[in-house]
Backbone as XML, in Angstrom:
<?xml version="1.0"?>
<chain id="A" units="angstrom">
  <residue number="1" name="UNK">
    <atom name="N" x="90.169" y="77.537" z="84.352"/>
    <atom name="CA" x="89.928" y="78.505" z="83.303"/>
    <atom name="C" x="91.051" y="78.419" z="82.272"/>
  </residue>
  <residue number="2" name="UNK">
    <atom name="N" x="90.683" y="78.302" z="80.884"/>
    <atom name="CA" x="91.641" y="78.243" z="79.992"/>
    <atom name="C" x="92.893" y="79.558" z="79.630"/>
  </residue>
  <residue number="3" name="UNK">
    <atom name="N" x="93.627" y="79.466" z="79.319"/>
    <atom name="CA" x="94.719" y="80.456" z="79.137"/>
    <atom name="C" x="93.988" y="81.264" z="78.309"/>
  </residue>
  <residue number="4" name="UNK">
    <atom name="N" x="94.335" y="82.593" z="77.700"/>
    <atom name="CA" x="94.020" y="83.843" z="76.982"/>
    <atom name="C" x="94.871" y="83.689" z="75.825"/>
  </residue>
  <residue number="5" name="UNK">
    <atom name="N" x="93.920" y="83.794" z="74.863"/>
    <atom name="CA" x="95.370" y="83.637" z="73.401"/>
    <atom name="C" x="95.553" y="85.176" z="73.117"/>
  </residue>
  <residue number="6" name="UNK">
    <atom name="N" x="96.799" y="85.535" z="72.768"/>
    <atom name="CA" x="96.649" y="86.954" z="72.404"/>
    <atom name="C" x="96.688" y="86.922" z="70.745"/>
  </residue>
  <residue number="7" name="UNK">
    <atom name="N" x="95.700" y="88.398" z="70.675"/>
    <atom name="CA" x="94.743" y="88.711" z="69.632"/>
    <atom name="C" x="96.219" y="89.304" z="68.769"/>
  </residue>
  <residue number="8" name="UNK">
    <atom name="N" x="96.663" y="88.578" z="67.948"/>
    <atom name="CA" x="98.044" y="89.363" z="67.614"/>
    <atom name="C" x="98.177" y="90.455" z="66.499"/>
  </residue>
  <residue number="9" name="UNK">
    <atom name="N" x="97.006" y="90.599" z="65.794"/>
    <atom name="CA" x="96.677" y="91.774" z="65.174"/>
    <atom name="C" x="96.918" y="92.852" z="66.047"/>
  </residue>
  <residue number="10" name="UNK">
    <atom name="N" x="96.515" y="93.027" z="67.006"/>
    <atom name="CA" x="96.312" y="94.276" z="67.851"/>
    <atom name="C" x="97.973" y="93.770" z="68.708"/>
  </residue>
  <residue number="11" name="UNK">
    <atom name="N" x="98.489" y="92.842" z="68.826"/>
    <atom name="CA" x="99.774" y="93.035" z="69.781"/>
    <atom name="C" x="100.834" y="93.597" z="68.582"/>
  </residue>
  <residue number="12" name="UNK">
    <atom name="N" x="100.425" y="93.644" z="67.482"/>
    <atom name="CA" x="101.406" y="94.141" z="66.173"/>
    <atom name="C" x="101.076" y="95.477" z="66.371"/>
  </residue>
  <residue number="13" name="UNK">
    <atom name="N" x="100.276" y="96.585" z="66.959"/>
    <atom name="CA" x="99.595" y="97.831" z="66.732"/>
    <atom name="C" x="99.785" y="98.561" z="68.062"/>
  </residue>
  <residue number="14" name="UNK">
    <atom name="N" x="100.063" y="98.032" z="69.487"/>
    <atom name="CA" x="99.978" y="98.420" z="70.443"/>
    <atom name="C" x="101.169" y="97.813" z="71.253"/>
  </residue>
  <residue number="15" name="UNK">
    <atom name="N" x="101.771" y="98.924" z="71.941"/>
    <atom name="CA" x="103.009" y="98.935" z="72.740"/>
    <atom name="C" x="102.651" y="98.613" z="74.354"/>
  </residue>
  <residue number="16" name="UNK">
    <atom name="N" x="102.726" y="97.657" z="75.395"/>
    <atom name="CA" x="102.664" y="98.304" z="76.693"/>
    <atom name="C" x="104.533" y="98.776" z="76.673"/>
  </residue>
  <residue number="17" name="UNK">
    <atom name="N" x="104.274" y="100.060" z="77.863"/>
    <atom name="CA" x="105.421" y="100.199" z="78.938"/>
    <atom name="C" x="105.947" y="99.714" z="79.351"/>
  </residue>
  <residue number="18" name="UNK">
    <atom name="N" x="106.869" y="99.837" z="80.225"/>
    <atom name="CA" x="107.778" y="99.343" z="82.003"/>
    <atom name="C" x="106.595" y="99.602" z="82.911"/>
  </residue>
  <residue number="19" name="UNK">
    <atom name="N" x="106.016" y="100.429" z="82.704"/>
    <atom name="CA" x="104.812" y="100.480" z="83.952"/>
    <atom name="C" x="103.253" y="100.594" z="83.411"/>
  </residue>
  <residue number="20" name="UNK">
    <atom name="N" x="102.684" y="99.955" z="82.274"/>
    <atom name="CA" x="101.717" y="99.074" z="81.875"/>
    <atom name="C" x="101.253" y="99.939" z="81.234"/>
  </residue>
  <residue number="21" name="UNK">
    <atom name="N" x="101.516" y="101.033" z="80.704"/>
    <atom name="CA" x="100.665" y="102.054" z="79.630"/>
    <atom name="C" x="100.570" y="101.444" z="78.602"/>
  </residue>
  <residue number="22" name="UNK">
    <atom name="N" x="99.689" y="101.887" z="77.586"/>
    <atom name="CA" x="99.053" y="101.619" z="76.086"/>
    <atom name="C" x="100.083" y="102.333" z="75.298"/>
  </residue>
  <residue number="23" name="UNK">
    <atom name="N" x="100.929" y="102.216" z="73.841"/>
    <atom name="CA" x="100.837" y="103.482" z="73.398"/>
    <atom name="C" x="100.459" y="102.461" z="71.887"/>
  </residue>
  <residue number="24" name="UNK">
    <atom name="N" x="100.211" y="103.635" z="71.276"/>
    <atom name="CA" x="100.121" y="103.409" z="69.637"/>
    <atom name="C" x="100.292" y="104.616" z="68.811"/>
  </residue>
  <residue number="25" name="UNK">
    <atom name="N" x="100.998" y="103.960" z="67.599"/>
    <atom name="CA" x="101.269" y="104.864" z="66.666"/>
    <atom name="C" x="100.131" y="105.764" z="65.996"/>
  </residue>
  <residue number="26" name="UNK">
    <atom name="N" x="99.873" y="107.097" z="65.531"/>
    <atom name="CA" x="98.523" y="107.513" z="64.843"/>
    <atom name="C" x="98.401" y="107.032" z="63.528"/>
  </residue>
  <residue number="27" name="UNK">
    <atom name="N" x="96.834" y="107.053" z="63.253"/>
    <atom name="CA" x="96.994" y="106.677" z="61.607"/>
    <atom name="C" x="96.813" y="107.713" z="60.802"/>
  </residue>
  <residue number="28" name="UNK">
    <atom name="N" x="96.689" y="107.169" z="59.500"/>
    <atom name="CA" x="97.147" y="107.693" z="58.501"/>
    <atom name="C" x="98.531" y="107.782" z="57.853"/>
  </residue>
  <residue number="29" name="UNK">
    <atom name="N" x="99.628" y="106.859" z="58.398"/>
    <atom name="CA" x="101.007" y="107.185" z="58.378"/>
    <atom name="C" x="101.155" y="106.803" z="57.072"/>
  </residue>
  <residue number="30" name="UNK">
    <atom name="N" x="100.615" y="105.658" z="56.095"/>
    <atom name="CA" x="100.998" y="105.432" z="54.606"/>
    <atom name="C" x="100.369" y="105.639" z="53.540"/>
  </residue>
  <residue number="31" name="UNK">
    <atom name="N" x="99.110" y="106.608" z="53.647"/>
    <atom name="CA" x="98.359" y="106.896" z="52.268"/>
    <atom name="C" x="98.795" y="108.723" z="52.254"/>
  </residue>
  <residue number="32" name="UNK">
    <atom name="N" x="99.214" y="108.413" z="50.907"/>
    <atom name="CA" x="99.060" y="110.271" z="50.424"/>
    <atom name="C" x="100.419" y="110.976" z="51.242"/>
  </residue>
  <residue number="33" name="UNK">
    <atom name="N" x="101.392" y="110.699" z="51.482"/>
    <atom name="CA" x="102.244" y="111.227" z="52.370"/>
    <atom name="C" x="102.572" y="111.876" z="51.585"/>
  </residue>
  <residue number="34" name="UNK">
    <atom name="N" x="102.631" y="112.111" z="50.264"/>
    <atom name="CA" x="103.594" y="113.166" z="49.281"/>
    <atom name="C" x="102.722" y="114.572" z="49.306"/>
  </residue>
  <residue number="35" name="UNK">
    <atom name="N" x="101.917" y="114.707" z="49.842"/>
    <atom name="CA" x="101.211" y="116.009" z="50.130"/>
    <atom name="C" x="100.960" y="116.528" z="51.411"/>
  </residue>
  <residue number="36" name="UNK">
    <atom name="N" x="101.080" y="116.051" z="52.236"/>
    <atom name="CA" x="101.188" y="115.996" z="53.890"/>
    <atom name="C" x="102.780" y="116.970" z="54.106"/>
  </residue>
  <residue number="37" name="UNK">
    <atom name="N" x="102.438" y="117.928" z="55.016"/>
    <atom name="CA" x="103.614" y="119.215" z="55.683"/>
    <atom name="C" x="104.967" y="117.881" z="56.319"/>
  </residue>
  <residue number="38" name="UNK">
    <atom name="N" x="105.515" y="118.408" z="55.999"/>
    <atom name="CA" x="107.084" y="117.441" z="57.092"/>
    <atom name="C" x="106.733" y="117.632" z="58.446"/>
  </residue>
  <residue number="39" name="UNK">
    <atom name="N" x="106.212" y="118.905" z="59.223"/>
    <atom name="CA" x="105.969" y="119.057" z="60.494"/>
    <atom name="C" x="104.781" y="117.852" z="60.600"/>
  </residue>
  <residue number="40" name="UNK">
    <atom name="N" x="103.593" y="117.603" z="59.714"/>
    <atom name="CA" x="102.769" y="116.327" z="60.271"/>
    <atom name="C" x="103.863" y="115.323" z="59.554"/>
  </residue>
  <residue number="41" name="UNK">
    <atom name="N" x="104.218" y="114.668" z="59.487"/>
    <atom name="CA" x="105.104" y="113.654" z="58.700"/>
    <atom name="C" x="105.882" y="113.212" z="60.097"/>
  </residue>
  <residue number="42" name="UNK">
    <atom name="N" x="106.764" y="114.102" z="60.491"/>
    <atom name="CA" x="107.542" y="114.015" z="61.538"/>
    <atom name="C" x="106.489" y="113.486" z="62.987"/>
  </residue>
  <residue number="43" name="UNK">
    <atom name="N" x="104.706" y="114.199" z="63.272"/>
    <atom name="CA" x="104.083" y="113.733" z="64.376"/>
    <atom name="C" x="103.644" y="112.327" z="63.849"/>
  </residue>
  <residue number="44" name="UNK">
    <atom name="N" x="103.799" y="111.930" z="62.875"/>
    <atom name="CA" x="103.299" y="110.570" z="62.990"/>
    <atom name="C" x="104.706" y="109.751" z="63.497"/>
  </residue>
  <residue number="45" name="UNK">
    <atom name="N" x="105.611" y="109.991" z="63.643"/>
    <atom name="CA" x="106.317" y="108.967" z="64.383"/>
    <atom name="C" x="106.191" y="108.931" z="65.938"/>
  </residue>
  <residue number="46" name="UNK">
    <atom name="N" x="105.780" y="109.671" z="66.435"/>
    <atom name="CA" x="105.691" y="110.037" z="67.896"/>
    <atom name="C" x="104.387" y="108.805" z="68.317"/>
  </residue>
  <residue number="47" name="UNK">
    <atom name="N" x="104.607" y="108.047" z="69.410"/>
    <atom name="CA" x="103.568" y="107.352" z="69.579"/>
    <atom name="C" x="102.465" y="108.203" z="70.886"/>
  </residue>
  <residue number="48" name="UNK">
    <atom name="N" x="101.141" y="107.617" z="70.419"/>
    <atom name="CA" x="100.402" y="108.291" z="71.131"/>
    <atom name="C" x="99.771" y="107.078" z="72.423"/>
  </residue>
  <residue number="49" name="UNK">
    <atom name="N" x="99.284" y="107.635" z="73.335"/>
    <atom name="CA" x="98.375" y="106.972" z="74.617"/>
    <atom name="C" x="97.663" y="106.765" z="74.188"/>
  </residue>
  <residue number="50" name="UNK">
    <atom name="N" x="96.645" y="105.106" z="74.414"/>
    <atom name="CA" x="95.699" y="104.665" z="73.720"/>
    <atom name="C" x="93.879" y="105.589" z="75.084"/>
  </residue>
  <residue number="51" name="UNK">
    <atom name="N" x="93.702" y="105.349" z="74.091"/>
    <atom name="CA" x="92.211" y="106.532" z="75.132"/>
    <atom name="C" x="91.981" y="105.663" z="75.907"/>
  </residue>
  <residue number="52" name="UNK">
    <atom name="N" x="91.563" y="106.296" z="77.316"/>
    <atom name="CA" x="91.063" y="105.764" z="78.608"/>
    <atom name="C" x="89.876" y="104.700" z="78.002"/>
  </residue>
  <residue number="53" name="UNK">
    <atom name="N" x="88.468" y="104.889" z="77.018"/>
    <atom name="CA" x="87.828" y="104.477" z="76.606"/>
    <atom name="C" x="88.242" y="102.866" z="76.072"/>
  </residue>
  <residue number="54" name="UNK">
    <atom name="N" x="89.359" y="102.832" z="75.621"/>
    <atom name="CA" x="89.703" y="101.602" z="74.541"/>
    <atom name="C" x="90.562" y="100.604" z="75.450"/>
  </residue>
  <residue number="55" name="UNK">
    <atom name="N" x="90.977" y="101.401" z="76.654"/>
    <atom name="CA" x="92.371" y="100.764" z="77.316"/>
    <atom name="C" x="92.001" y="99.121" z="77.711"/>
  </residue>
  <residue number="56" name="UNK">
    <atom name="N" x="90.566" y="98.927" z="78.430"/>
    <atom name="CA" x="90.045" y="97.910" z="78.868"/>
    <atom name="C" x="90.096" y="97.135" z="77.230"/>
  </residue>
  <residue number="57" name="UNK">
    <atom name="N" x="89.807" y="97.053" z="76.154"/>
    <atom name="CA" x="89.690" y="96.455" z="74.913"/>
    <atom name="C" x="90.691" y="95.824" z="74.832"/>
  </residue>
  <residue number="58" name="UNK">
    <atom name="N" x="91.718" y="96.858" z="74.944"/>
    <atom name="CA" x="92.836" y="96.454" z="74.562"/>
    <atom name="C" x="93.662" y="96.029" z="75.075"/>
  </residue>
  <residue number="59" name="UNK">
    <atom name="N" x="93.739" y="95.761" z="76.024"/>
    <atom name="CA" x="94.260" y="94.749" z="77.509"/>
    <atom name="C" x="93.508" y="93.324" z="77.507"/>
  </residue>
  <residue number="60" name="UNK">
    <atom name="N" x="92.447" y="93.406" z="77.208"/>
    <atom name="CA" x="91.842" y="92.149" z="77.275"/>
    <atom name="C" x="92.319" y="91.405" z="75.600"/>
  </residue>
  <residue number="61" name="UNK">
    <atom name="N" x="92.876" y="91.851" z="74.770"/>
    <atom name="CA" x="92.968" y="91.450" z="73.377"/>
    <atom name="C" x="94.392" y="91.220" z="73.478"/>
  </residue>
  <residue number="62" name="UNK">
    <atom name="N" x="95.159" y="91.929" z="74.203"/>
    <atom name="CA" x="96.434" y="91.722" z="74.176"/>
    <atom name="C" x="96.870" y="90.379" z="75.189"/>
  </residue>
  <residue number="63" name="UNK">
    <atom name="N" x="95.701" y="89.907" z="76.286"/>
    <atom name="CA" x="95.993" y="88.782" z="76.632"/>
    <atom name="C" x="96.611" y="89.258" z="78.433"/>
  </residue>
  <residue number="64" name="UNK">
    <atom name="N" x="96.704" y="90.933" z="78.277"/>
    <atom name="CA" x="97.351" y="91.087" z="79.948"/>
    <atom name="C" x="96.205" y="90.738" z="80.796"/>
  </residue>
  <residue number="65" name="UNK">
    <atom name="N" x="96.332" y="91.022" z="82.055"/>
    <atom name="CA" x="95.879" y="90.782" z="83.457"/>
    <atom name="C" x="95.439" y="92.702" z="83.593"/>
  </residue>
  <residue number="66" name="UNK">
    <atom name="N" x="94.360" y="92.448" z="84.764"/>
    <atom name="CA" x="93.904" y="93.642" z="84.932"/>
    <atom name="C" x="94.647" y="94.886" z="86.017"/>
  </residue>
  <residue number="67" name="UNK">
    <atom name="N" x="94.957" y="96.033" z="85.738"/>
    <atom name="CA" x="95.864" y="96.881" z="86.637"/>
    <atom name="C" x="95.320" y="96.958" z="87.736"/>
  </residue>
  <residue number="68" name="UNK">
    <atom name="N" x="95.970" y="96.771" z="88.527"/>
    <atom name="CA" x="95.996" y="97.231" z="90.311"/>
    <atom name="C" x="95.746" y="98.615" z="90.748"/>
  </residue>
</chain>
C-alpha cells in the first residue's frame, strides 16, 4: 500500500496534541475586525476542538493513523 501524502492545506489549519486531539483556530479572525468587541477579538485566539463529526476527515487528510 502506498504511503499517505498529507493534505497540507488542512496541516496549515489544524493542530494535533501530545495525546492526538484536533484543535483549530475559529473563523472569522481577519474580515471586519475594526467593529468586532475586544472580548470576541481576544476568543478568537483561543483554539478550539475540531467536532467529533470532522475528526475522522481530518485525520485521514492530515496523513495520521487511526486512534486506539
Amino acid at each position: 500500500m502506498p504511503k499517505l501524502k498529507t493534505h497540507k492545506a488542512t496541516a496549515k489549519r489544524f493542530k494535533v496534541t501530545g495525546k492526538g486531539k484536533l484543535r483549530r483556530l475559529r473563523a472569522g479572525r481577519s474580515h471586519l475586525r475594526r467593529k468586532k468587541s475586544k472580548r470576541v477579538l481576544r476568543a478568537f485566539d483561543k483554539y478550539e476542538s475540531v467536532d467529533p463529526v470532522d475528526r475522522k476527515r481530518v485525520r485521514r487528510l492530515l496523513g495520521l493513523k487511526r486512534r486506539k
